[in-house]
LOKE-315711 format. One record per residue (C-alpha): residue number from 0; residue in three letters; x, y, z. Coordinates in steps of 0.2 Angstrom, whole numbers, plus 5000, padded with zeros to 4 digits. Each point is the difference from the previous one (the first is absolute). Layout:
# LOKE-315711
nr, rest, X, Y, Z
NUM, ALA, X, Y, Z
...
# end
This chain:
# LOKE-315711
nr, rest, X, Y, Z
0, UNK, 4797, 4924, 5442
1, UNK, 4984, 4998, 4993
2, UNK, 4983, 4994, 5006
3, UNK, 5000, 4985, 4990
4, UNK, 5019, 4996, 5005
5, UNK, 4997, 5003, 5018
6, UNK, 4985, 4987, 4999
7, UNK, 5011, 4986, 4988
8, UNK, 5015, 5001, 5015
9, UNK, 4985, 4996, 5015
10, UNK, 4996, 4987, 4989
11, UNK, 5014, 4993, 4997
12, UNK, 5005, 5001, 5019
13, UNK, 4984, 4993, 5006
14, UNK, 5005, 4984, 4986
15, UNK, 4985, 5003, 4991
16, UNK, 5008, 5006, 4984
17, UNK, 4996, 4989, 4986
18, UNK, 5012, 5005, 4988
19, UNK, 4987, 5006, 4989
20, UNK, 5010, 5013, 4986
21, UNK, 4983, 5007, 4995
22, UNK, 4997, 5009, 5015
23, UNK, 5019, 5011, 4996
24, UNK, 4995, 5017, 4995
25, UNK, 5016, 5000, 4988
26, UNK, 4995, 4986, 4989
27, UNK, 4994, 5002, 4983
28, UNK, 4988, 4988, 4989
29, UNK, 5015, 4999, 4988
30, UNK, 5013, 4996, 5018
31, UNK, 4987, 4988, 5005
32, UNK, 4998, 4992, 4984
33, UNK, 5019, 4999, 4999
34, UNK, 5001, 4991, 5014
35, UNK, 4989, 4988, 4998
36, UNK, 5006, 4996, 4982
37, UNK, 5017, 4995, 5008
38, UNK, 4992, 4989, 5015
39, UNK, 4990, 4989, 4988
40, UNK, 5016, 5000, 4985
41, UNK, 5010, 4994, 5017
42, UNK, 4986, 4989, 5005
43, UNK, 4999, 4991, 4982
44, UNK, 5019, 4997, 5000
45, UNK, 5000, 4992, 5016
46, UNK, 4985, 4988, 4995
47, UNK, 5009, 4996, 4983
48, UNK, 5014, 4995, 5010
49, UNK, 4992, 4991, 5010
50, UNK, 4991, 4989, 4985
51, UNK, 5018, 4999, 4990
52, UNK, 5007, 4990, 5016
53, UNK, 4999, 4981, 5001
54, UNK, 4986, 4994, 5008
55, UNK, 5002, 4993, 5018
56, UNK, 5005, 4980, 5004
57, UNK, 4985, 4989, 5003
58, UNK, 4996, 4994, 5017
59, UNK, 5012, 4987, 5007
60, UNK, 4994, 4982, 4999
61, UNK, 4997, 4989, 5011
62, UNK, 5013, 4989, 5001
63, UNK, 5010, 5001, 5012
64, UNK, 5016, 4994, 4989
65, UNK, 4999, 5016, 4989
66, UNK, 5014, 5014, 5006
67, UNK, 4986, 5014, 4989
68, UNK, 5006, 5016, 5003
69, UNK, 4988, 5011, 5008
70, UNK, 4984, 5009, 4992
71, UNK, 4999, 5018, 4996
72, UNK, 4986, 5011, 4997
73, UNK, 5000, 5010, 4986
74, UNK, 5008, 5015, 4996
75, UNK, 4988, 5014, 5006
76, UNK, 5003, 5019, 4994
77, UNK, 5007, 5003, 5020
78, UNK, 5012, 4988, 5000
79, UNK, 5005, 5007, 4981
80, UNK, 5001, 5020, 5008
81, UNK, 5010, 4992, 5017
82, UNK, 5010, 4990, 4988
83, UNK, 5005, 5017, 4989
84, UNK, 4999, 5009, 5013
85, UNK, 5015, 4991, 5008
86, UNK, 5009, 4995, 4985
87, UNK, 5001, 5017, 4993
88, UNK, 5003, 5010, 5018
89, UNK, 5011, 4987, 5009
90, UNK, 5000, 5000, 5019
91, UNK, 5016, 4997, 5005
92, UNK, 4997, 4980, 4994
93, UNK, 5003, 4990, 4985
94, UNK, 4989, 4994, 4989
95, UNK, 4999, 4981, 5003
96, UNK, 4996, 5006, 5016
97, UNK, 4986, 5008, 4995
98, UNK, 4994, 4988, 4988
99, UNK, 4999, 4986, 5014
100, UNK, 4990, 5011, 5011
101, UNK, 4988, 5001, 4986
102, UNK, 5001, 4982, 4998
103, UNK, 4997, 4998, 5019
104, UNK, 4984, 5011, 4999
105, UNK, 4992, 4992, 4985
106, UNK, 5001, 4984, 5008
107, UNK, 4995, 5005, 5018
108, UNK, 4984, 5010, 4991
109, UNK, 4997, 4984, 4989
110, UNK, 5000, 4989, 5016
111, UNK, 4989, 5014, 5011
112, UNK, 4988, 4998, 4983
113, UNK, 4999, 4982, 5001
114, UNK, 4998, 4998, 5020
115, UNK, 4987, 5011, 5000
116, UNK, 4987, 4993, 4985
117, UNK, 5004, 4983, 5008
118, UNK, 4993, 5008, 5015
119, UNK, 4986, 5007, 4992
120, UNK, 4996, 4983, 4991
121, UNK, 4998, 4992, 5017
122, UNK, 4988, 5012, 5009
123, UNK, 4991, 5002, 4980
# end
């Protein structure tokens, strides 16, 4: 085991590794470059899918009548790569399934979002 190795396990042990693929003796410029080509081509499809889906429902109104369903955030590229992720590599679940937990999370994040500048506007 080499020097550098030895040094990158501490590291890693002591949870001060950074992930950084640099610092890997084994990596070329042309590895490297690789890589990175293929994070940001994976990085532009997840943000064009993101754009391509329809936008969110407005806020509910206020009256107290109206059944509106709930608000959603916007698709963000994580929820696009968690949405894949699970479509494409099934858990032992279905897909509705999965698609109401995404609901569930856009909403919750959408109502966290709005809680929170209210909050902000009251002590601004």
């Amino acid at each position: 085991m080499s020097e550098h190795a030895r040094k990158r396990a501490r590291a890693v042990l002591r949870g001060r590794d950074d992930g950084n693929i640099i610092l890997l003796p084994d990596r070329s410029y042309r590895g490297w470059y690789r890589h990175i080509t293929l994070v940001l081509l994976a990085s532009a499809f997840l943000v064009s899918l993101c754009l391509q889906a329809p936008r969110p429902l407005p806020a509910p109104s206020e009256d107290p009548r109206a059944q509106p369903s709930p608000p959603l955030i916007a698709l963000t590229p994580s929820e696009v790569r968690h949405l894949l992720t699970h479509l494409f590599f099934p858990a032992p679940t279905a897909a509705p399934l999965i698609c109401h937990w995404s609901w569930f999370r856009r909403t919750h994040q959408y109502w966290a979002g709005y809680y929170h500048r209210r909050r902000r506007a009251k002590t601004g």
